[in-house]
Residue, then its C-alpha position, 0 to 999 in steps of 0.5 A: x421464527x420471525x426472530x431468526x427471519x429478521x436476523x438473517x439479512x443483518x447478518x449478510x449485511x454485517x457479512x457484506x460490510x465485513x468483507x468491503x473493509x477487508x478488501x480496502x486495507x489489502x494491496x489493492x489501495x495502493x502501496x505504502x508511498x502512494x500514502x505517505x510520499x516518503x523516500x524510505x517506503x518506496x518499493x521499486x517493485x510497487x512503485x516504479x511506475x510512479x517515476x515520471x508521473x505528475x501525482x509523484x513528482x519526487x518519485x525518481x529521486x526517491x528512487x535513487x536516495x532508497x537504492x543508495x541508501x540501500x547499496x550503503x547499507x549493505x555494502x557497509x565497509x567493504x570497499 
């Protein structure tokens, strides 16, 4: 009896510890450029709000290299 009493707050903790790590790697910690800063990652859903912030000073640019990168890719030769 004292076993499974003991037992009983390790488990909430190891519980409580589980959920804490499955929070930290959803969206909620930010979106793959905010870690990484590198043009291919940026997300203009996620990540326009980071143009003309001062933590992202190359955010714009990146913007526009991933939207040609983009437009070229898909376009391909059709012009």
């Amino acid at each position: 009896m004292l076993i499974v009493i003991a037992a009983i707050p390790i488990l909430i903790v190891i519980f409580l510890v589980l959920m804490h790590v499955s929070k930290g790697s959803g969206s909620s910690s930010g979106s793959t450029y905010s870690h990484t800063k590198n043009w291919m990652d940026f997300d203009p859903g996620k990540d326009s709000n980071k143009v003309g912030d001062r933590k992202y000073p190359t955010a714009g640019i990146d913007s526009v290299m991933k939207q040609e990168f983009m437009n070229d890719l898909l376009d391909g030769d059709k012009k």
